[in-house]
DRENDO-1510 file (C-alpha; in Angstrom, 1 decimal, always signed):
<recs>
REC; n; res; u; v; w
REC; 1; UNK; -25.6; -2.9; +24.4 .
REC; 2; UNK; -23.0; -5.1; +25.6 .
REC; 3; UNK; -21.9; -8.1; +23.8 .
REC; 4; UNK; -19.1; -10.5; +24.4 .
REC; 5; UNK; -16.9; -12.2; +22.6 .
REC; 6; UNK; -15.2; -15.2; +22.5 .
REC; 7; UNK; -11.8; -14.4; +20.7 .
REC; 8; UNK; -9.6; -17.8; +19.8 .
REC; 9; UNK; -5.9; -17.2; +20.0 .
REC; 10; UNK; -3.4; -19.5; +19.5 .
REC; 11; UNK; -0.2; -17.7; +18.0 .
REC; 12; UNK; +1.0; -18.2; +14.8 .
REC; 13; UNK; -2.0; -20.2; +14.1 .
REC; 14; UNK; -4.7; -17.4; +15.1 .
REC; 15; UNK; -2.4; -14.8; +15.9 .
REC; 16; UNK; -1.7; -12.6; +19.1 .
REC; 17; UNK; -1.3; -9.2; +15.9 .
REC; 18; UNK; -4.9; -10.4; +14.5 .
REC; 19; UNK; -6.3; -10.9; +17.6 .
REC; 20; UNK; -5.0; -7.7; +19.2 .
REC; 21; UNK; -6.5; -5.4; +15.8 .
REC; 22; UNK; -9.9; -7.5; +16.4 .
REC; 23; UNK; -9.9; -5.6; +20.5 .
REC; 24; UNK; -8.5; -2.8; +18.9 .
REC; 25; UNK; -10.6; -2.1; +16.3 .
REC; 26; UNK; -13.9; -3.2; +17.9 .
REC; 27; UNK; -12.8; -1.2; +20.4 .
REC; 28; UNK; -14.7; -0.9; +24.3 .
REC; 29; UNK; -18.2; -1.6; +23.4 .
REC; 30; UNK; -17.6; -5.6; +23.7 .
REC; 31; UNK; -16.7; -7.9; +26.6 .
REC; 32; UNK; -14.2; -10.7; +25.8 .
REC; 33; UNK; -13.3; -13.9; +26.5 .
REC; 34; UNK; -9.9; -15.5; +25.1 .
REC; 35; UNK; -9.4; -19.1; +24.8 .
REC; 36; UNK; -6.9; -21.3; +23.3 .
REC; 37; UNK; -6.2; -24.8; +21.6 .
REC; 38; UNK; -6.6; -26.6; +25.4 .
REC; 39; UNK; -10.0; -27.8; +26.5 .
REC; 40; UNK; -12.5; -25.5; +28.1 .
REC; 41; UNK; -15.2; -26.0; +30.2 .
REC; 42; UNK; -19.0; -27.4; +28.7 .
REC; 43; UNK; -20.4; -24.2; +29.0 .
REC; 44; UNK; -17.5; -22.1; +27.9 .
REC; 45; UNK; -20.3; -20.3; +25.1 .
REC; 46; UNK; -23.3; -20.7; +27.3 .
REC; 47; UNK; -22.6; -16.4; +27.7 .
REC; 48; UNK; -21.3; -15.7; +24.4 .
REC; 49; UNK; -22.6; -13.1; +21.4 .
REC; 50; UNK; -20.3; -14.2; +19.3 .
REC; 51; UNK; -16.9; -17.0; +18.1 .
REC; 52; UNK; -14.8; -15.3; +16.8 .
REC; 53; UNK; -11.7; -16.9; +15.0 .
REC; 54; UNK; -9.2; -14.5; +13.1 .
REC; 55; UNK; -6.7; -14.6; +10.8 .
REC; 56; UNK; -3.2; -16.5; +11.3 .
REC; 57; UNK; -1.0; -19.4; +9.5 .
REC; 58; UNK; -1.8; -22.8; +9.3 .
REC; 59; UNK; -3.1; -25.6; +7.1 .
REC; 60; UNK; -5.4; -28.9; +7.2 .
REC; 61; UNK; -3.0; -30.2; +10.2 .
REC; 62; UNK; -2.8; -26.9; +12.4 .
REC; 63; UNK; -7.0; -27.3; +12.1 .
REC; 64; UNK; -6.5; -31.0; +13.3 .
REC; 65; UNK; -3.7; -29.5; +16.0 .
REC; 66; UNK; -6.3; -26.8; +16.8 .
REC; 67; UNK; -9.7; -28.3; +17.3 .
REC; 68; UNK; -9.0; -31.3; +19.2 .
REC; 69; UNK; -11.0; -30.2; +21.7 .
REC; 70; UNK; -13.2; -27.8; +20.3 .
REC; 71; UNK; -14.8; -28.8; +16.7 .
REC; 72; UNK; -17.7; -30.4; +18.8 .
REC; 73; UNK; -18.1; -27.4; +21.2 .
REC; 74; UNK; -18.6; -24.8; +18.2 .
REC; 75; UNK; -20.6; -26.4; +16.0 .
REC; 76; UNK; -23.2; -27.3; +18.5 .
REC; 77; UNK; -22.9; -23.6; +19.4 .
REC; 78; UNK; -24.0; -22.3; +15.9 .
REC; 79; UNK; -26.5; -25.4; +16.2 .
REC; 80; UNK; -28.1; -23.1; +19.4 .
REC; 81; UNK; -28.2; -20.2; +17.2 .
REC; 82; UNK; -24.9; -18.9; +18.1 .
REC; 83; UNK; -22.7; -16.4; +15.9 .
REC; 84; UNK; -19.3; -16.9; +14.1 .
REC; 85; UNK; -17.0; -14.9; +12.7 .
REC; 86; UNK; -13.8; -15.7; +10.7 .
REC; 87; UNK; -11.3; -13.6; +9.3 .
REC; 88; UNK; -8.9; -15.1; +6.6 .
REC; 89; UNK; -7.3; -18.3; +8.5 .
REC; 90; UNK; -11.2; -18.7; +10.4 .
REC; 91; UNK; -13.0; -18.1; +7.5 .
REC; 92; UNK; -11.1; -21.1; +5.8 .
REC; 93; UNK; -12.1; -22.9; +8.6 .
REC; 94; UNK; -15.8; -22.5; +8.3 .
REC; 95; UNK; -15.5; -24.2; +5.2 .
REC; 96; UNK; -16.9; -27.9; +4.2 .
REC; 97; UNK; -13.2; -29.7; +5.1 .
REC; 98; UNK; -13.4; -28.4; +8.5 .
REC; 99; UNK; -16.0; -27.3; +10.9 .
REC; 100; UNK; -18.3; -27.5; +7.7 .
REC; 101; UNK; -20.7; -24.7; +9.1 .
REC; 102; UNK; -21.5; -23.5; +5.6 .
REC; 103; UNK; -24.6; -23.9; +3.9 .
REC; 104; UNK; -23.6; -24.0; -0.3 .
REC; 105; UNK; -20.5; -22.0; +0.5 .
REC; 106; UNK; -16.6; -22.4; +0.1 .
REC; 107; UNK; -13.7; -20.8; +1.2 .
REC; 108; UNK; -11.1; -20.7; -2.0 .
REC; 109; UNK; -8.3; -19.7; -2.0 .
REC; 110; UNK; -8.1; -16.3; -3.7 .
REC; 111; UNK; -5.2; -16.1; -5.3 .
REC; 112; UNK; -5.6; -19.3; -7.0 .
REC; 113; UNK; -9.0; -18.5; -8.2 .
REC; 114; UNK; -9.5; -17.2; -12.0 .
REC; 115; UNK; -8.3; -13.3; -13.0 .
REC; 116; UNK; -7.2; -12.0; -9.7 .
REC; 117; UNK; -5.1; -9.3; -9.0 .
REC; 118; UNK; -2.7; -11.3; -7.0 .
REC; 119; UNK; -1.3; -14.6; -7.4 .
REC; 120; UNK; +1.8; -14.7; -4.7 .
REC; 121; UNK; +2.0; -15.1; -1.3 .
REC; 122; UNK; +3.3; -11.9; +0.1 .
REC; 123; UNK; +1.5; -8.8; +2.6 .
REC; 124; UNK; -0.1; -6.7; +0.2 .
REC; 125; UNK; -3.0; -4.3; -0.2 .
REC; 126; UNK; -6.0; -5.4; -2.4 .
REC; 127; UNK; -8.5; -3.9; -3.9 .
REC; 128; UNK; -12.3; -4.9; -2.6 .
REC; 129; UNK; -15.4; -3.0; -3.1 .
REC; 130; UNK; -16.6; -2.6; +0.0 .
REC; 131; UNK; -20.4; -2.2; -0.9 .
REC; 132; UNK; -19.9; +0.4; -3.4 .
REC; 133; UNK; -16.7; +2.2; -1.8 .
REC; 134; UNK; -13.7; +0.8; -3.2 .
REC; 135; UNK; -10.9; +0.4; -0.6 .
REC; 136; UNK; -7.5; -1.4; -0.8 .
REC; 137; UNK; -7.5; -3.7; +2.4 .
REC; 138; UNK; -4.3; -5.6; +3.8 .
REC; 139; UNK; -4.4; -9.5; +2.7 .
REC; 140; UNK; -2.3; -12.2; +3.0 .
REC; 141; UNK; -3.3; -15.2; +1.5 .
REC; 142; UNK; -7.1; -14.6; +2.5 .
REC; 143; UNK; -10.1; -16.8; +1.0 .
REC; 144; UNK; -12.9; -16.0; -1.8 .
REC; 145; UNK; -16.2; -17.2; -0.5 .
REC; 146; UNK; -18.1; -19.3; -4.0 .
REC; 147; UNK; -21.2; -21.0; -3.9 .
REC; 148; UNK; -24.7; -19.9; -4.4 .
REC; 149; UNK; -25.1; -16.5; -3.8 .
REC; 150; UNK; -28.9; -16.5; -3.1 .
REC; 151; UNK; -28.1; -18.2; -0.2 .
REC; 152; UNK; -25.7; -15.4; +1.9 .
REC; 153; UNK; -25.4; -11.8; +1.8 .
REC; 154; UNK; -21.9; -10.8; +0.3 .
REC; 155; UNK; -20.8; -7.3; +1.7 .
REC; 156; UNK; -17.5; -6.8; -0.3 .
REC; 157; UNK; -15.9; -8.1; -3.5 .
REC; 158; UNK; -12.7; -9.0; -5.0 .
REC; 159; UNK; -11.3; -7.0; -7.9 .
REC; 160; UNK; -12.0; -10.2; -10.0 .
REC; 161; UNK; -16.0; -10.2; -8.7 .
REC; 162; UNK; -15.5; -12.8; -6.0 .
REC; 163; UNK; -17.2; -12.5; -2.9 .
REC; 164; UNK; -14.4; -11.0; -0.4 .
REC; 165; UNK; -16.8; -11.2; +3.0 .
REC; 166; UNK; -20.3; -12.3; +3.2 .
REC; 167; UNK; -22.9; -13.3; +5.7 .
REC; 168; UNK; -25.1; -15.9; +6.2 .
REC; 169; UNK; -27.4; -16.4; +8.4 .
REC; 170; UNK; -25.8; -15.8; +11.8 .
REC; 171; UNK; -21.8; -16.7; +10.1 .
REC; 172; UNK; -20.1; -13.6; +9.0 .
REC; 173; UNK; -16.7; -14.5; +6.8 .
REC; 174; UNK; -13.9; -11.8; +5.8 .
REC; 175; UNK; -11.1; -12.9; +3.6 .
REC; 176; UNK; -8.5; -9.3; +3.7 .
REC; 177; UNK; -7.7; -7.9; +7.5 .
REC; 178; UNK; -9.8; -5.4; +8.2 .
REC; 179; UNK; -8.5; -5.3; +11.8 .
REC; 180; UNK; -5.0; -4.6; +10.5 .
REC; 181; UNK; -3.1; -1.7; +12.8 .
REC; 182; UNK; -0.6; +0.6; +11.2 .
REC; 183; UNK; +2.2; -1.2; +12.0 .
REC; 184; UNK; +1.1; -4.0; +9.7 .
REC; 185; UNK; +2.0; -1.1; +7.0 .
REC; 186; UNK; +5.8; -0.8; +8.0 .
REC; 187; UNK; +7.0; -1.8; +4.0 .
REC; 188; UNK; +7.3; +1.2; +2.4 .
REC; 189; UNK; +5.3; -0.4; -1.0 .
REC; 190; UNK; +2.3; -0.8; +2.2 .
REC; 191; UNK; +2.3; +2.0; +4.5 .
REC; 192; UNK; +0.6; +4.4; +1.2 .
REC; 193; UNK; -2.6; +2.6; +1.7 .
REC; 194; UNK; -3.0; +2.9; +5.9 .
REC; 195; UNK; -6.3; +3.1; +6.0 .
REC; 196; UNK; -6.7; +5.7; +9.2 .
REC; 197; UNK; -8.9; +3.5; +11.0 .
REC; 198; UNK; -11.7; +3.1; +8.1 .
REC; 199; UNK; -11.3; -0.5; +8.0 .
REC; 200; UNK; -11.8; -0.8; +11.9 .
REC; 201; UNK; -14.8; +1.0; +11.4 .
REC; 202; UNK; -16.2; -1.0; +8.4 .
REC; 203; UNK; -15.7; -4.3; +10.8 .
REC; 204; UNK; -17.5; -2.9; +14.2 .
REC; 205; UNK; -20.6; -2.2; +11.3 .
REC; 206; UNK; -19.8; -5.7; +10.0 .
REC; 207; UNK; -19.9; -7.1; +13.7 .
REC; 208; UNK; -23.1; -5.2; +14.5 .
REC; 209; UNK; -24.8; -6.1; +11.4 .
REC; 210; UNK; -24.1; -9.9; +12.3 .
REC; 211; UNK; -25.2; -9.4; +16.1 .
REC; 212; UNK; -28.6; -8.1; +14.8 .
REC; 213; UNK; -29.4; -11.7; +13.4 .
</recs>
């Protein structure tokens, strides 16, 4: 089956590294489309699988910088029974404060949440159970995903129990980079826990898992 995907880049913000392990990872099997901060055409999503918004730097002003012309566009897109998915910086904004796409969900910040195993802003490799494998997955600053968990289907926790990616209904969220390439790994305290392509492989499952909804 080919699917495509519509892949928002807009460096540092979304960045060209995240978006470039998303094609990498995912790998031929998927068509895509890039697009950027600058106003697309109406029916920019009429042919799209799948939004996909990865992982970056930025804050409540880069979203306000970033979606001047597009908050509209994607929301009426999951409205049609389109799919999203956000990787650390877009799963932030799928949360009430911005594109508010969530039903009974919110994107915290993780390191700021109660008994994690990381409280600093730095690349480092944490520790997730990745339903019932335990990997150590590269993360920067990445969101825990807290609300009701009846309502969404988490696929990976935090050390501390939090939700670390999740789906619901046809939104998939990921707080650590799975797409992450080896290079990402260059610090020596990093480059022990490459993970070979396994994380690549856990997100194309991931993907597929969210295009069956």
């Amino acid at each position: 089956m080919s699917c495509t995907i519509a892949l928002f880049v807009q460096h540092p913000r979304c960045s060209v590294q995240s978006c470039n392990g998303v094609i990498k990872a995912l790998g031929a099997n998927y068509n895509y489309k890039l697009f950027t901060k600058h106003e697309i055409e109406d029916d920019y999503f009429n042919d799209v699988d799948l939004v996909c918004f990865p992982g970056g730097i930025g804050d409540a002003d880069t979203y306000d910088h970033m979606f001047k012309y597009h908050e509209s566009s994607v929301r009426q897109y999951i409205r049609n029974g389109g799919r999203f998915l956000g990787i650390c910086m877009g799963a932030y904004w799928a949360d009430k404060h911005f594109l508010d796409i969530m039903d009974g969900v919110e994107a915290k910040q993780y390191i700021r949440r109660p008994n994690t195993c990381t409280k600093r802003y730095y690349s480092k490799a944490v520790e997730c159970d990745w339903q019932g494998n335990t990997e150590r997955f590269f993360f920067y600053d990445g969101p825990a995903f807290i609300g009701n968990e009846s309502k969404f289907e988490t696929i990976a926790r935090y050390s501390n129990g939090d939700p670390a990616a999740i789906i619901q209904n046809k939104i998939g969220l990921i707080g650590p980079h799975l797409e992450a390439e080896e290079y990402w790994y260059s610090k020596p305290y990093l480059h022990k826990h490459w993970h070979h392509g396994r994380h690549h492989k856990l997100l194309r499952e991931f993907v597929n898992k969210l295009l069956e909804k």
